[in-house]
C-alpha positions as CSV (number, residue, x, y, z in Angstrom):
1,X,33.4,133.0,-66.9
2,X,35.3,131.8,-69.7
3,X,37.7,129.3,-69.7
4,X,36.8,128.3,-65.7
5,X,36.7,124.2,-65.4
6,X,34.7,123.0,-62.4
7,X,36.9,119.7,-62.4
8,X,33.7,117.3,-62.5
9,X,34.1,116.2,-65.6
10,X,37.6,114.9,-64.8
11,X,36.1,113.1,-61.5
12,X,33.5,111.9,-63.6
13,X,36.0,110.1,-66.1
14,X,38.0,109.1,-63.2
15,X,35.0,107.4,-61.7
16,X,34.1,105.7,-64.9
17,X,37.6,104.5,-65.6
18,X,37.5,102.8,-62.5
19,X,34.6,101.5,-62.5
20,X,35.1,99.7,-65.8
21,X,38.3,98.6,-64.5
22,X,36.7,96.8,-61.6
23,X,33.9,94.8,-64.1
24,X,36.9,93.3,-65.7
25,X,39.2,92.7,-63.1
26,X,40.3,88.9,-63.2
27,X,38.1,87.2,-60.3
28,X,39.6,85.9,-57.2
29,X,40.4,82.2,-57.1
30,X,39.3,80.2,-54.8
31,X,39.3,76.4,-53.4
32,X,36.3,75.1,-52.4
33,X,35.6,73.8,-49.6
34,X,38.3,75.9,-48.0
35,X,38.2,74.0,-44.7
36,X,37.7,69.8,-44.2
37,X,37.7,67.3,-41.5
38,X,39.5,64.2,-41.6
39,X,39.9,61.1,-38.8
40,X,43.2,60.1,-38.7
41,X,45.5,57.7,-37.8
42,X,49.3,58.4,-36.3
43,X,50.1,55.4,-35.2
44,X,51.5,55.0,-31.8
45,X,51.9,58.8,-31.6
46,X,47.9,59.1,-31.4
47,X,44.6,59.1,-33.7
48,X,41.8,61.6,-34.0
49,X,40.4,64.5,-35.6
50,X,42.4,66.7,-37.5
51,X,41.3,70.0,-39.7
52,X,42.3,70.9,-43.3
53,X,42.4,74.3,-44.5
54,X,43.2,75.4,-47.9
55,X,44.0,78.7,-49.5
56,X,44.5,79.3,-53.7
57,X,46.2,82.2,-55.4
58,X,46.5,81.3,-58.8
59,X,48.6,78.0,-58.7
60,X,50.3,78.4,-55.7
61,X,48.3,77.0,-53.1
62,X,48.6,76.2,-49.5
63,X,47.3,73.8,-46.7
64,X,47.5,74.2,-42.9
65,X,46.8,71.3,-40.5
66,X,46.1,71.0,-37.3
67,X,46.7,67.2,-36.3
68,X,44.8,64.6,-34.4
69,X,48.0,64.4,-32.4
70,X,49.1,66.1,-29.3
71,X,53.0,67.4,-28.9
72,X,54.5,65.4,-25.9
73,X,56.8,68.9,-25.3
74,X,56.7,72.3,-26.1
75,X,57.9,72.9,-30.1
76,X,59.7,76.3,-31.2
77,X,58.4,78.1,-34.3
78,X,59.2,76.8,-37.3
79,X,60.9,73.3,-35.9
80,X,58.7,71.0,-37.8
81,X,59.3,69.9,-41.5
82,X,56.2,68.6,-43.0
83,X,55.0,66.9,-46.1
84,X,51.4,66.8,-47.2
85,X,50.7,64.4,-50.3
86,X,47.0,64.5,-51.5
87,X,45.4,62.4,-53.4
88,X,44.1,63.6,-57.3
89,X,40.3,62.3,-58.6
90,X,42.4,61.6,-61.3
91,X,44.8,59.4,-59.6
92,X,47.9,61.4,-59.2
93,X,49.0,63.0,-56.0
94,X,50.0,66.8,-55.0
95,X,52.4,67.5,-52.5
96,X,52.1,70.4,-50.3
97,X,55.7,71.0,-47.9
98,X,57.2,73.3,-45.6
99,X,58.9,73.7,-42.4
100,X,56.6,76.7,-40.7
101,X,54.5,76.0,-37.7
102,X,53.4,78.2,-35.1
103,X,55.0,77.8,-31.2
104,X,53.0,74.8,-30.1
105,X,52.8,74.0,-25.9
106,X,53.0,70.7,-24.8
107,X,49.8,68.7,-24.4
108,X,48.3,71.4,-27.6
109,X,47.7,70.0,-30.7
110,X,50.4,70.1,-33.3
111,X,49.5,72.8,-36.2
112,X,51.7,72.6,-39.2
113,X,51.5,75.0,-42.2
114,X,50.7,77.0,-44.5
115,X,52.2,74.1,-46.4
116,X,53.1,75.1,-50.1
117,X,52.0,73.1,-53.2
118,X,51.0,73.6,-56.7
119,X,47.9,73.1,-58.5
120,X,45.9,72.7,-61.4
121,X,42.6,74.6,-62.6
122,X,39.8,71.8,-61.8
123,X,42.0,69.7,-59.6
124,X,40.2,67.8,-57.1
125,X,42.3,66.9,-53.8
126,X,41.4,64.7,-51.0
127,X,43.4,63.3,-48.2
128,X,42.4,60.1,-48.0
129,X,44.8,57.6,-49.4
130,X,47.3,60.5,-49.2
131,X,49.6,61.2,-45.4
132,X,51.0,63.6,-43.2
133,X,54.6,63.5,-42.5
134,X,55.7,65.5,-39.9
135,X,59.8,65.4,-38.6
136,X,60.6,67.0,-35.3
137,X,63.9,66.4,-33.5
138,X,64.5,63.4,-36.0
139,X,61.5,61.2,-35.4
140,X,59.4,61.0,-38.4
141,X,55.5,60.7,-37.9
142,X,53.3,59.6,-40.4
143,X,49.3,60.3,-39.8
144,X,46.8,58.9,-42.6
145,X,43.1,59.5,-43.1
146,X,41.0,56.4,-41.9
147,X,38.6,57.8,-44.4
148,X,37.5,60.5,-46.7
149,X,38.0,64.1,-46.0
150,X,34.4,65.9,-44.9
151,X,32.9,67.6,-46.7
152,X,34.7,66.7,-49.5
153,X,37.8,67.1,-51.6
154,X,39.1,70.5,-52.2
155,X,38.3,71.9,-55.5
156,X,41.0,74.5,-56.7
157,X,39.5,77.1,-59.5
């Protein structure tokens, strides 16, 4: 039959094109480690454990925490501003903020983030030597590593 296309030539091509266009999509970036540990210090507002975890998407990047200190009463969404300032291998500091946090019960730990920050190809971020500040209904708490972060400093690509 002339003239008659089967159509899996164009499939074919289709395929191909996207194929190619995968191999030389840009890669995903990516911090590494994405989650740390650190022991902190809050003062008289408590001490303890609290957990790091960082996400990358170009050079917006964001931290969550959740804290080594408990919330004395319940906490609404979003009712906590918070400043995260990390610590640079090269001796600068990046500050992540924000004021989003999920509903927290009293007694549960206090989880602030995603907190919002820019960063650099190659940086290296740790919390030690950096803080937490967290303001809810006008108190300020400060919470500061007693030591580095494990396993170790985030890495941003």
């Amino acid at each position: 039959m002339k003239g008659k296309r089967t159509g899996t030539g164009a499939a074919l091509a289709v395929g191909t094109l996207a194929a190619v266009g995968l191999a030389f999509a840009p890669a995903a970036l990516a911090v590494t480690p994405d989650t740390a540990t650190i022991d902190a210090d809050c003062g008289v507002y408590g001490s303890g454990e609290a957990t790091l975890t960082a996400t990358q998407d170009g050079t917006a990047a964001t931290v969550t925490v959740t804290s080594a200190i408990n919330a004395p009463l319940a906490l609404d969404e979003d009712s906590i501003t918070s400043t995260l300032t990390l610590v640079d291998a090269n001796g600068g500091t990046t500050t992540f903020t924000g004021t989003e946090n999920p509903a927290i019960a009293a007694g549960d730990p206090v989880t602030v983030g995603p907190l919002n920050g820019t960063v650099a190809s190659g940086d290296s971020l740790e919390s030690y030597g950096g803080s937490l500040r967290i303001v809810v209904f006008g108190i300020t708490v400060t919470c500061t590593a007693t030591g580095p972060q494990a396993p170790g400093p985030f890495v941003f690509d």
